[in-house]
N, C-alpha and C positions, 0 to 999 in steps of 0.2 A: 727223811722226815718231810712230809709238805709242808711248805711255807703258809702259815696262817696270815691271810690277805685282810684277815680283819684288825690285825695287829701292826699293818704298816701307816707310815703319817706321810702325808703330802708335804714336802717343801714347794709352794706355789701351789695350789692347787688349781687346776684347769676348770673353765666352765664346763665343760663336755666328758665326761668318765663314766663306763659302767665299773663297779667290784660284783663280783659273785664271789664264791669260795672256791670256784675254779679256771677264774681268766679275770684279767683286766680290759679293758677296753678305753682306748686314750683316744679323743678325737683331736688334733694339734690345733694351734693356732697359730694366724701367719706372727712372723717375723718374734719366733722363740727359738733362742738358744744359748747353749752353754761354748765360752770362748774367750779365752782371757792374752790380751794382748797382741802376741807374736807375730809376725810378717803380716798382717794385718790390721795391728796399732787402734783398733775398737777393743773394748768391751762386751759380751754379750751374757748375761746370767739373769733370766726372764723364763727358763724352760722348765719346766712341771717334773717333780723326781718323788716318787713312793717310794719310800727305805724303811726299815725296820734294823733296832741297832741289837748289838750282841758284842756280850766282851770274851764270847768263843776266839781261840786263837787260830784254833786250829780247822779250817770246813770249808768246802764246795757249797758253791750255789750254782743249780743250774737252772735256765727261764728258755720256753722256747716264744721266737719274737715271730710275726707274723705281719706286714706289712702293705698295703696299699697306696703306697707310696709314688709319685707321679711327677715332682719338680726337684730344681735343683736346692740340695743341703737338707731335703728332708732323712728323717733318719729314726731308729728306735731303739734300745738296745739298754744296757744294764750302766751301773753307777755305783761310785762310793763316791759320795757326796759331803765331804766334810763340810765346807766352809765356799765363801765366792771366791776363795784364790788356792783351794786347795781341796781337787779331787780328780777321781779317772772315771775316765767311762769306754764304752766299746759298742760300736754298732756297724748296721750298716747304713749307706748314704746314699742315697740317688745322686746321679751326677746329670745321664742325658738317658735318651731310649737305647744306647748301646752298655753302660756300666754305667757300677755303681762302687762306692767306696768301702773295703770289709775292712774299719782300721778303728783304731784306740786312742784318745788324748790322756796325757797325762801332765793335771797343769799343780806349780809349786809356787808356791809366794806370788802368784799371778800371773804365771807366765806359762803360756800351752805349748805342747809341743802335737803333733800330728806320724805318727804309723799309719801308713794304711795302701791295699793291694787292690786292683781292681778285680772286680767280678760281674759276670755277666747282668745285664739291666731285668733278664727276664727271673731271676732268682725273688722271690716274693717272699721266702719263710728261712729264718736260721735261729739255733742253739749255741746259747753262749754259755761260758762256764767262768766261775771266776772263783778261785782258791785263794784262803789265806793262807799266810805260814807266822806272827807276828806280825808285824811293820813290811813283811814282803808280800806281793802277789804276783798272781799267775792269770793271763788270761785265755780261755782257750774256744774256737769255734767250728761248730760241727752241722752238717746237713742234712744230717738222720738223726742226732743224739745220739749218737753209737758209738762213735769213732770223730773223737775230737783233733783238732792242730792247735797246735800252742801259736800264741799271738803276741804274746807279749809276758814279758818278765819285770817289773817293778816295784821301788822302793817308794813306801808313800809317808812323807815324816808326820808325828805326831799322830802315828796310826798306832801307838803301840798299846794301847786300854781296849774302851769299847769302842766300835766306831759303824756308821748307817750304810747300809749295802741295799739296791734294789732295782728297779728300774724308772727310763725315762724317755721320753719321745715329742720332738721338738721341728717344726719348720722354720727353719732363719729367716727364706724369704715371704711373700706373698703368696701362700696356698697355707693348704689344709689336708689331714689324709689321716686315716684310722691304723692307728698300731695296734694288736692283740697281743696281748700275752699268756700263757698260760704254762701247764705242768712244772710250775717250780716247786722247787726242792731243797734243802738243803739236808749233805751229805757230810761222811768224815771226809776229810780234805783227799782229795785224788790227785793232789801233788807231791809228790812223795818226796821225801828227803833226799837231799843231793848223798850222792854214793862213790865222788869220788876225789877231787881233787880234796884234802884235808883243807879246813879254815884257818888262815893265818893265827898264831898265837899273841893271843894280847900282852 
C-alpha cells in the first residue's frame, strides 16, 4: 500500500520542504540533529521528522532516500520517533570525500547508542526497510530495493500500542543539503517470524 504523504505530521517542521503525493523533499538546516547523550555528553533533538502513527503490529515500511549530501554528519533516512529520549532511526551519513556512515541509533531513556559500517562517499541513493513485529524491529538496507541486509535487530519499550514511523534528515554541523524521498510503501511485515530456537517459557 502507498504511504499517504498527506497523512503524515511534522515533529519540528523545517523552513524548506516540498510534499507531492509522490516524494518528499527536505532541504536541512545547519546545526540539526537527533543525539541524546553518550560519548559525546551534548544533547541534540532540533531535526525535522514526518511520521504517520498506526497501531498496525504487524508491517514493513519501505522509503527510497536520495541524497546530496557534502559535509560532515549530514545524513537522511527513516525514524520512529516516539519521544526526545526515546527513538531509532537508520541512515546514511557523510563522513569525508572517501566514506560515509550506513548505521542506526537506538536511543532509550536518553541515552544513544551508534551501529554503523562504512560505505563508499560516492554512494548518493539508498532503500531502507524497517519492520515491525510488536515492541521488536527489524531494520534493513538495500541499493536496488530488491535485495535488502538486515542492519539491525531491536527492542523499543513502550512501543507496544500505536506508535509514529517515517522519515527525517538533518545537518549537525554548518551546511545544508537536499534529501529526497520517495516510493514509500507500507507492506505485511517482511520479517518473518523466527523459525527456530523455541521462546523461553514464562
Amino acid at each position: 500500500m502507498k504511504l499517504d504523504t498527506k497523512s503524515m505530521q511534522w515533529t519540528r517542521e523545517p523552513e524548506n520542504y516540498t510534499i507531492t503525493e509522490d516524494k518528499v523533499e527536505i532541504i536541512t538546516q545547519p546545526h540539526t540533529d537527533l543525539w541524546q547523550r553518550t560519548y559525546y555528553h551534548f544533547r541534540n533533538d532540533n531535526a525535522p521528522v514526518l511520521q504517520i502513527n498506526t497501531d498496525e503490529k504487524y508491517f514493513s515500511f519501505v522509503v527510497k532516500t536520495e541524497f546530496e549530501s557534502k559535509h560532515r554528519y549530514d545524513q537522511c533516512g527513516i525514524a520512529v520517533y516516539m519521544d526526545s529520549e526515546n527513538w531509532l532511526k537508520a541512515s546514511v551519513e557523510y563522513e569525508n570525500e572517501k566514506i560515509q556512515r550506513l548505521g542506526s541509533v537506538v536511543t532509550h531513556y536518553g541515552y544513544s547508542d551508534w551501529a554503523s559500517t562504512d560505505i563508499d562517499a560516492s554512494i548518493k541513493s539508498m532503500w531502507f526497510r524497517l519492520s515491525r513485529r510488536e515492541d521488536d524491529f527489524c531494520i534493513e538496507n538495500s541499493v536496488d530495493g530488491i535485495n535488502y541486509n538486515q542492519m539491525r535487530i531491536c527492542h523499543m519499550f513502550n512501543a507496544d500500542e500505536t506508535i509514529p514511523f517515517g522519515i527525517y534528515a538533518c545537518s549537525a554541523e554548518a551546511s545544508s543539503f537536499k534529501a529526497t524521498f520517495t516510493d514509500m510503501e507500507i507492506t505485511d511485515c517482511k520479517w518473518l517470524a523466527h523459525d527456530g530456537q523455541a521462546p523461553d517459557q514464562k
